[in-house]
Backbone bond lengths (Angstrom), bond angles and torsions (degrees), N, CA, C in turn:
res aa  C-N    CA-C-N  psi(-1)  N-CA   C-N-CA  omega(-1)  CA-C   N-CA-C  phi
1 X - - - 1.467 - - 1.525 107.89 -
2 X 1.626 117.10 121.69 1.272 112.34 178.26 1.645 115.65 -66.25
3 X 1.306 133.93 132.12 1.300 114.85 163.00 1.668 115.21 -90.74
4 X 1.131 124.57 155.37 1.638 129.63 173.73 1.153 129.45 -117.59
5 X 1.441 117.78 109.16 1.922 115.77 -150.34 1.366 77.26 -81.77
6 X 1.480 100.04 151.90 1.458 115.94 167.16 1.954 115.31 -77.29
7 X 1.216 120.90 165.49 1.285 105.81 -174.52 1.439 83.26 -97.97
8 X 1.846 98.81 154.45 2.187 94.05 176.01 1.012 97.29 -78.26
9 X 1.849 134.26 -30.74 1.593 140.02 -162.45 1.327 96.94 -40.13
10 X 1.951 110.98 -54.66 1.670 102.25 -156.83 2.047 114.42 -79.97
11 X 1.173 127.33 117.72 1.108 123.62 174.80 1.148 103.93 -77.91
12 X 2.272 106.82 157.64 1.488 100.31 156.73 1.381 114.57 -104.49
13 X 1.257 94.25 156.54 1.593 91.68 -173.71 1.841 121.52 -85.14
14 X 1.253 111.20 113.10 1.124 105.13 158.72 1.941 144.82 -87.38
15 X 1.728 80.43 135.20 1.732 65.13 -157.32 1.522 115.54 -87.56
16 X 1.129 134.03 23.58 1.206 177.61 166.66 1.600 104.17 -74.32
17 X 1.093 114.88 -33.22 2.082 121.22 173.44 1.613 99.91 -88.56
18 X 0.940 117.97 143.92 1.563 126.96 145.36 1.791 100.86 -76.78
19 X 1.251 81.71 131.55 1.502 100.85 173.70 1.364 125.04 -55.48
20 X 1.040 138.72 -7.13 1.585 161.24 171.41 1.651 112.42 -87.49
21 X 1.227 110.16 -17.36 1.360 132.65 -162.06 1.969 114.18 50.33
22 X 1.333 106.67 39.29 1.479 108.80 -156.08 1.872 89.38 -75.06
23 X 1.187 110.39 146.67 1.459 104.58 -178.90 2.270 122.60 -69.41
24 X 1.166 112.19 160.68 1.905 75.07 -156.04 1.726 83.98 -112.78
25 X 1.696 91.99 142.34 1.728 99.41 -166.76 1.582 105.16 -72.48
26 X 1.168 105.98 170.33 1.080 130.32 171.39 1.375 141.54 -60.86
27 X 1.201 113.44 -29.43 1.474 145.09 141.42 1.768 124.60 -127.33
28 X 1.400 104.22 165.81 1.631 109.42 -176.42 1.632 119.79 -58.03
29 X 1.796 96.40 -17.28 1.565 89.35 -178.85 1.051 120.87 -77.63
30 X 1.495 109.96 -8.83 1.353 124.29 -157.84 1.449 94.56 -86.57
31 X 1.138 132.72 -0.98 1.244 152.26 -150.70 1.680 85.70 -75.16
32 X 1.468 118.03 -55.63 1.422 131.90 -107.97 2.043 70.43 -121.49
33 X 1.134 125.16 32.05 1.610 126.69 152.67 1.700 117.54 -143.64
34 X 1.200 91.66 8.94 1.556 103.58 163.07 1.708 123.65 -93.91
35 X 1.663 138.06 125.60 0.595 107.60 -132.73 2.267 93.04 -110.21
36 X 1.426 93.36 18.88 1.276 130.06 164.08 2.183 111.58 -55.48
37 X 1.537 83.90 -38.92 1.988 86.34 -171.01 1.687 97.97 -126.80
38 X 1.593 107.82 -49.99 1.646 112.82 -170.60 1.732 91.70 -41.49
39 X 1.357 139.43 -95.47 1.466 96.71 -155.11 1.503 127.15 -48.19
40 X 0.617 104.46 -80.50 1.738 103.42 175.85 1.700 114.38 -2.91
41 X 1.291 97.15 -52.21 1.866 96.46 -166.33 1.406 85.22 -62.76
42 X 1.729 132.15 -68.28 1.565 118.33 -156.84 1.383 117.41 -65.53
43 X 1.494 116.06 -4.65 1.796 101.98 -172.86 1.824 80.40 -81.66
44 X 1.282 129.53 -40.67 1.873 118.37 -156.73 1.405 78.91 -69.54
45 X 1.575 128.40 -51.03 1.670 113.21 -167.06 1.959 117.52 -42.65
46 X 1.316 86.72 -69.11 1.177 90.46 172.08 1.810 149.36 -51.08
47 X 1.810 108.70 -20.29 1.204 144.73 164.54 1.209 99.15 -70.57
48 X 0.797 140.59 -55.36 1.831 137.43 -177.16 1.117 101.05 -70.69
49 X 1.595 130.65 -57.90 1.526 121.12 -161.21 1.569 99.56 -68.83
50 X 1.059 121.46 -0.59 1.586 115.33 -169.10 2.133 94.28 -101.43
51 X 1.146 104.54 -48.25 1.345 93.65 -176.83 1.758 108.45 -66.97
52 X 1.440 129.26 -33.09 0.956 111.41 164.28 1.518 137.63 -78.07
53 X 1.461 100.23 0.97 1.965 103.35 157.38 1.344 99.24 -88.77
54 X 1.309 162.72 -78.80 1.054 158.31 162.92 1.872 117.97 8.30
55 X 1.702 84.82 -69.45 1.887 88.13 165.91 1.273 124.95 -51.94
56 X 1.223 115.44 -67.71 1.317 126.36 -151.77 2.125 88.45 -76.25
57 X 1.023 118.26 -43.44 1.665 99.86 -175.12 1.414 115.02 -56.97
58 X 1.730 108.27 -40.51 1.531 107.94 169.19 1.787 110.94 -53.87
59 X 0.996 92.21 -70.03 1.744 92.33 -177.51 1.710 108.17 -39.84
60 X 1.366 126.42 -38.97 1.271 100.26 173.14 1.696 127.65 -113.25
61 X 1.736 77.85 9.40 1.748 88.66 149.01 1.432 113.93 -73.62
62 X 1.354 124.42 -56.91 1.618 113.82 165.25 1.215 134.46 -42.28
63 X 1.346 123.51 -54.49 1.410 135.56 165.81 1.918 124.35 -42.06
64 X 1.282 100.74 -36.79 1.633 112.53 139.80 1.172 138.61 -72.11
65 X 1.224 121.46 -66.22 1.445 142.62 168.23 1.223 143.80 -62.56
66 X 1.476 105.86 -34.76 1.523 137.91 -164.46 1.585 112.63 -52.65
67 X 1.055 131.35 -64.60 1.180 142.50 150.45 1.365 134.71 -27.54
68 X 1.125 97.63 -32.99 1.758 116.11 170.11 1.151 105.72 -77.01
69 X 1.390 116.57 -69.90 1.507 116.90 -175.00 1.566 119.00 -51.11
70 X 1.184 123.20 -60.50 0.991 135.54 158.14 1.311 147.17 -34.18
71 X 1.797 100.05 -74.31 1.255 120.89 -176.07 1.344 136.87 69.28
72 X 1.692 81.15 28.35 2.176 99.21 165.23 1.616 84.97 -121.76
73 X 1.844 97.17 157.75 1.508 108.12 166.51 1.880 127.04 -39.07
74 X 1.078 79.11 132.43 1.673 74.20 -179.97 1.950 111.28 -64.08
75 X 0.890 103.91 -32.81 1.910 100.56 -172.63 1.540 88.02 -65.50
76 X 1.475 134.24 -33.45 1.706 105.15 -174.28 1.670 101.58 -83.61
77 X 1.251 121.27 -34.37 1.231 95.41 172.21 1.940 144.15 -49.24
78 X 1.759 99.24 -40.67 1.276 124.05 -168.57 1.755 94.71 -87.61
79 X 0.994 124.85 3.30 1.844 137.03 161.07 1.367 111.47 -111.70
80 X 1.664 118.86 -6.52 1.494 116.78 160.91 1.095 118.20 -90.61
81 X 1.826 118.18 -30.64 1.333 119.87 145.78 0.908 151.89 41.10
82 X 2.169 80.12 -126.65 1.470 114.91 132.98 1.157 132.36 1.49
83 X 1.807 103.46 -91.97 1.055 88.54 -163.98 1.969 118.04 -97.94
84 X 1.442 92.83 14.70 2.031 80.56 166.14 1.418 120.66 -55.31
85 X 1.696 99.57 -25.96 1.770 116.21 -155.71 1.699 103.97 -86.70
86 X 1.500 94.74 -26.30 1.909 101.10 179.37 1.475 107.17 -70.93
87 X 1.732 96.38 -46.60 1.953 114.05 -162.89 1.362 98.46 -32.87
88 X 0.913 124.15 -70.58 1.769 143.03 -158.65 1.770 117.93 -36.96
89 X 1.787 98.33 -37.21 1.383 128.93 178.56 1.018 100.62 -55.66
90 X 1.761 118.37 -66.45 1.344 136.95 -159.59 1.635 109.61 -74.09
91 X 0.788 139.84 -25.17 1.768 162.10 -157.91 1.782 109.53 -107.02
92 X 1.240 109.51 -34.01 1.562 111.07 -157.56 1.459 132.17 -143.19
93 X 2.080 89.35 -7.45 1.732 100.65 162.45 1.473 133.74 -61.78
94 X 1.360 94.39 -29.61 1.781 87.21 -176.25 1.513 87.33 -104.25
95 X 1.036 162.66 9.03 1.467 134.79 -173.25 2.289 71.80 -104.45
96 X 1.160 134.22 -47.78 1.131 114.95 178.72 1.625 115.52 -50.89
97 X 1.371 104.86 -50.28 1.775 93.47 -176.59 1.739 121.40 -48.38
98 X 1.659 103.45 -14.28 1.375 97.08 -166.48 1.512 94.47 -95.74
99 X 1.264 140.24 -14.22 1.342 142.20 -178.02 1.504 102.30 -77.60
100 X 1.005 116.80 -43.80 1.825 125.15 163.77 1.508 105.73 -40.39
101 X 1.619 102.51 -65.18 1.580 89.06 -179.00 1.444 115.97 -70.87
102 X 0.876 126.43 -17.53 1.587 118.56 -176.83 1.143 112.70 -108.33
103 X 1.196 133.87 15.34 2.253 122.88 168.49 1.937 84.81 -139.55
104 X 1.255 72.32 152.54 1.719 93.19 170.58 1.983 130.11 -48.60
105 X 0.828 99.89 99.60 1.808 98.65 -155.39 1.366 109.41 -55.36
106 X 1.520 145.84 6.70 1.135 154.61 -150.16 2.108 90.87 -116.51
107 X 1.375 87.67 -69.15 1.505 100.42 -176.15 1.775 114.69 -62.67
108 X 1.356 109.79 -33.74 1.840 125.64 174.88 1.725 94.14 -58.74
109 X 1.421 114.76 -48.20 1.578 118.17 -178.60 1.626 119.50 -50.45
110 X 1.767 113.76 -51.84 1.040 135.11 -166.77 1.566 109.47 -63.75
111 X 1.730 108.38 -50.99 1.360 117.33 151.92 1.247 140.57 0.01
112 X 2.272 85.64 -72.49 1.758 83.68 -150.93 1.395 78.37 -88.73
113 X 1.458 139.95 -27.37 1.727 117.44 176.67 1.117 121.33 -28.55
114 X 1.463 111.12 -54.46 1.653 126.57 -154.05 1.485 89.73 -80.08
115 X 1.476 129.11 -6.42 1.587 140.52 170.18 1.671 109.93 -62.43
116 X 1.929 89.80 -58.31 1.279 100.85 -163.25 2.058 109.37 -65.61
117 X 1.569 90.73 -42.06 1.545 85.72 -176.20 1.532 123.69 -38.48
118 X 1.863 101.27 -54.20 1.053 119.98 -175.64 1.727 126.28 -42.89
119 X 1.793 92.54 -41.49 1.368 99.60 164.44 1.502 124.00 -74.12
120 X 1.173 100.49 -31.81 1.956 83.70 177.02 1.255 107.23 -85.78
121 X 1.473 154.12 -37.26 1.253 123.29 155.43 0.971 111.18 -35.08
122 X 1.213 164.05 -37.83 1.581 156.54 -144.75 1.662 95.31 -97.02
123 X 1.607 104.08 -30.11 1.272 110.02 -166.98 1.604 119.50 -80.69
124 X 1.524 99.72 -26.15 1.617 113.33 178.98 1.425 119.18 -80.86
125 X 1.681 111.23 -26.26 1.496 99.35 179.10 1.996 86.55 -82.08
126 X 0.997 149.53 -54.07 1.264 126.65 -173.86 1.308 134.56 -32.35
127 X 1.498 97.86 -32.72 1.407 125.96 170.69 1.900 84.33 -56.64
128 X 0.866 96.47 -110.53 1.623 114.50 178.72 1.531 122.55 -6.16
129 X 0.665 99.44 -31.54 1.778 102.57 177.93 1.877 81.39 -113.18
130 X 1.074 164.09 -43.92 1.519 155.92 -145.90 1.136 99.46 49.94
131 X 1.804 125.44 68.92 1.153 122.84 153.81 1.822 121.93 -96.48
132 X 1.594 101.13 96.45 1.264 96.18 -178.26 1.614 143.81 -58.84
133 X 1.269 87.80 -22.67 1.907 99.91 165.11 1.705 114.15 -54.32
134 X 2.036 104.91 -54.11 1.416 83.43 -172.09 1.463 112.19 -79.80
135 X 1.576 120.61 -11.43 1.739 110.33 -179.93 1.547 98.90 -66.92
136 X 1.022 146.43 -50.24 1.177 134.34 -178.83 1.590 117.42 -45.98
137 X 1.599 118.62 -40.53 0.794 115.99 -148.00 1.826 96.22 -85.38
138 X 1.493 105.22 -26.45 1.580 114.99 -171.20 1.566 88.52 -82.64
139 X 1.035 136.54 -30.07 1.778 130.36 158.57 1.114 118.87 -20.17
140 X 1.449 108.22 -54.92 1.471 114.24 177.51 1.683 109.46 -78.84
141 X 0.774 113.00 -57.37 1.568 118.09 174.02 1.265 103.66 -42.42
142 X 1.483 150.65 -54.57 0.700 127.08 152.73 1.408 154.60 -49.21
143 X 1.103 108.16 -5.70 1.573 138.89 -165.30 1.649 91.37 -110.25
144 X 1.201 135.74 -7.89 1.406 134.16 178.10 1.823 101.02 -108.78
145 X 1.445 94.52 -24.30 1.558 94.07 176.33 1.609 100.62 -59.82
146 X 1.254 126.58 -80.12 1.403 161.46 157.43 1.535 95.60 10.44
147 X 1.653 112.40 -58.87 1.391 106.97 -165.89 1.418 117.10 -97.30
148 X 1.406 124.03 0.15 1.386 133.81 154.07 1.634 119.20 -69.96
149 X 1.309 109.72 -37.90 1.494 128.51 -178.51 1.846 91.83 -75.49
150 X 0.916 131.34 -52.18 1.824 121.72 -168.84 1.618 116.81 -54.05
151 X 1.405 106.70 -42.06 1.715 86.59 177.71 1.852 115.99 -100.51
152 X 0.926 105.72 14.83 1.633 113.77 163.51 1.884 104.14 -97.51
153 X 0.964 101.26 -23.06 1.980 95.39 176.92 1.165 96.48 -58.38
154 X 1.343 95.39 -67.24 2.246 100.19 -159.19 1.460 114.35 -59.45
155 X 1.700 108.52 -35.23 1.056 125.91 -177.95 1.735 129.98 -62.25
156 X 1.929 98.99 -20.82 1.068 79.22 -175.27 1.837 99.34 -115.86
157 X 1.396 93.10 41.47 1.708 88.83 -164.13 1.791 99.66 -87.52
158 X 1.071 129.41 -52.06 1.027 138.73 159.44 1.753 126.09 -24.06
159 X 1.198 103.65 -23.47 1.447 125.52 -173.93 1.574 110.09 -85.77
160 X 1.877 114.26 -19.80 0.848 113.14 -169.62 1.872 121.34 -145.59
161 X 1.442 94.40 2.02 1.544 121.86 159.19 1.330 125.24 -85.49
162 X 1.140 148.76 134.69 1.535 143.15 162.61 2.018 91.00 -56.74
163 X 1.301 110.55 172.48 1.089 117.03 168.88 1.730 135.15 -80.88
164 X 1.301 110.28 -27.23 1.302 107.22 150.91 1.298 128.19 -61.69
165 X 1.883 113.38 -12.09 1.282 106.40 -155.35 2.232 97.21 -92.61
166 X 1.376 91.79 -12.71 1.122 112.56 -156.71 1.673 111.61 -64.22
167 X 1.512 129.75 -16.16 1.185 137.48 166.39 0.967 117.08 -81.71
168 X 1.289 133.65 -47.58 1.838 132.66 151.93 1.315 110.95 -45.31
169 X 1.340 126.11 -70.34 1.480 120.49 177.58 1.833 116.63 -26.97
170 X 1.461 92.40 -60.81 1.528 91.20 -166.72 1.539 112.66 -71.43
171 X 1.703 127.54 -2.04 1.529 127.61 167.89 1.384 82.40 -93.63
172 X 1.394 157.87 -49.95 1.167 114.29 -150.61 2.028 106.74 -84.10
173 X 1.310 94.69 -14.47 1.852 74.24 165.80 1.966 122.26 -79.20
174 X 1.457 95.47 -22.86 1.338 99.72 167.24 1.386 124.80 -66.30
175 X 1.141 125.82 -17.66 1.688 146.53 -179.36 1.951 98.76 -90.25
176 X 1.514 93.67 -62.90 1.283 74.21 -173.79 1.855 117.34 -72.25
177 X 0.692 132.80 -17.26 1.983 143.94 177.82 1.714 82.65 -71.75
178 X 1.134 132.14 -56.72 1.392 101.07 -171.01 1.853 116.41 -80.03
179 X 1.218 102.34 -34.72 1.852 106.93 163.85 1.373 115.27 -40.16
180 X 1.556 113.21 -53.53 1.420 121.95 -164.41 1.682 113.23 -70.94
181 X 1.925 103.60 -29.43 1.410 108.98 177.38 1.738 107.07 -82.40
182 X 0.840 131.38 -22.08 1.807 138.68 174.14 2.051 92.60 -61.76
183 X 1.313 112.13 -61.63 1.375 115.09 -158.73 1.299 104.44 -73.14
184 X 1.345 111.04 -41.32 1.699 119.47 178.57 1.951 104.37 -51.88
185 X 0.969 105.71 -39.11 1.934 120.70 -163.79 1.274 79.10 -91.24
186 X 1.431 154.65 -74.20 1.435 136.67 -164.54 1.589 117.33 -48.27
187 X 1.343 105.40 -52.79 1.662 111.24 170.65 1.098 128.15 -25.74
188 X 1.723 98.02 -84.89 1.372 126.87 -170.03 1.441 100.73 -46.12
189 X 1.294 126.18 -41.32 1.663 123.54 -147.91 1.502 81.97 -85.53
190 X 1.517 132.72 -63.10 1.507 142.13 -176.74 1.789 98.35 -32.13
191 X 1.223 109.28 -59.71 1.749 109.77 -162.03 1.252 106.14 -77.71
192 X 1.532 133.89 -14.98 0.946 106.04 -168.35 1.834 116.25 -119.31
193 X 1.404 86.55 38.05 1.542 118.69 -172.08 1.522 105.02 -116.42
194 X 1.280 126.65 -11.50 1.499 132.46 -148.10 1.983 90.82 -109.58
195 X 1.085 104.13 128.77 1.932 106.06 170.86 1.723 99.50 -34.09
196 X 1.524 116.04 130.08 1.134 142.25 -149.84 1.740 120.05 17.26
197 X 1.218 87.59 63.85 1.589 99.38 -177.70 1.534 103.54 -52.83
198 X 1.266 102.68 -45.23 1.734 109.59 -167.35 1.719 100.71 -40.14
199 X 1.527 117.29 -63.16 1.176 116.59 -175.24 1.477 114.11 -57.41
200 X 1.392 106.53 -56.55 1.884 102.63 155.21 1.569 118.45 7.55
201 X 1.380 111.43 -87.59 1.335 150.08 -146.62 1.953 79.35 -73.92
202 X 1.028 129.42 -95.88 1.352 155.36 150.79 1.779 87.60 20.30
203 X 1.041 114.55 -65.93 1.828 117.81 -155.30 1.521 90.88 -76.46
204 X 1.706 119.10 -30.75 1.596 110.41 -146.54 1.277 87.11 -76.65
205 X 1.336 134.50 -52.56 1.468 151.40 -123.15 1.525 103.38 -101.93
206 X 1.104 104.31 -20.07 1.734 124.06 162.34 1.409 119.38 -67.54
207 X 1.485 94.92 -68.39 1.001 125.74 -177.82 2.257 109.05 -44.95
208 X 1.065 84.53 -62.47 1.819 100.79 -175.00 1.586 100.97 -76.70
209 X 1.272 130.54 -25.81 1.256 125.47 168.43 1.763 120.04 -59.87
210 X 1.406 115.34 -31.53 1.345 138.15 177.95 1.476 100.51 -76.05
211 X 1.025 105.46 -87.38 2.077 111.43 175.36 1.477 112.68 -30.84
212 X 1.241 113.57 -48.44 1.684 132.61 172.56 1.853 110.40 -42.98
């Protein structure tokens, strides 16, 4: 019987390692000093808290204002909103999930940022002048950002967790997406109540879109 030494050169791979060989914490928070998830978790943190300062200041920029500018009821506006920010979901989730599977999920990420920035500058001079046509209209645009960015999050978590690590990972983006939407809705409504809130809102959303 021939025997066949193995070569030591070839390793097997365990898929059980993160590929980085980063050591794997002890708990999920620990998640969030590895440098395997920590970016990733704050750009989704920060992407949410930005669409919910954005929302919620429009919505109670309308609910003040709305009428003035305009001069339709404010309840159909702040239910047109709504749903520009849903539309995008319904219209553009699955043609996004399939772009996930087919382009590189690292570079699809880098993208829609350089997406999001683009829109909140666009979003701050609206602020600035209080032109309600185009905040509505970047509502939706933003709301198309939102649903291109959802199946590359989850999608690319796996790519960069060992598999035990992968049930903590995926609550702490669920923790943080709901943290970031509580703080985003506290903000926005706080800043854009404050003497020239408009600009307020305008610098933050800029501002956190860049850092993001």
């Amino acid at each position: 019987m021939c025997r066949q030494d193995l070569n030591p050169d070839e390793a097997i791979p365990m898929t059980s390692t993160p590929k980085n060989k980063e050591p794997i914490p002890q708990s999920q928070f620990g998640l969030l000093r590895i440098r395997r998830f920590a970016p990733f978790f704050w750009t989704q943190f920060f992407g949410a808290f930005n669409d919910n300062v954005f929302k919620n200041a429009l919505i109670i920029l309308i609910a003040y204002q709305g009428s003035r500018m305009l001069e339709i009821d404010t309840n159909i506006l702040i239910n047109l909103s709504a749903g520009l920010f849903i539309l995008p979901f319904f219209l553009f989730s699955a043609t996004a999930g399939q772009f996930s599977d087919k382009y590189e999920k690292a570079m699809m990420i880098r993208r829609i940022k350089l997406m999001e920035i683009v829109i909140m500058v666009f979003a701050a001079a609206a602020f600035y002048f209080e032109n309600m046509i185009a905040l509505m209209l970047l509502l939706f645009f933003m709301g198309a950002q939102s649903a291109f960015f959802g199946p590359v999050k989850y999608s690319i978590i796996p790519q960069h967790l060992a598999p035990e690590e992968l049930v903590g990972g995926n609550a702490m983006v669920g923790m943080g997406t709901f943290v970031s939407i509580l703080l985003g809705t506290i903000t926005g409504g706080v800043l854009v109540q404050l003497e020239n809130g408009t600009i307020w809102i305008g610098l933050t959303v800029c501002v956190v879109a860049i850092a993001g």
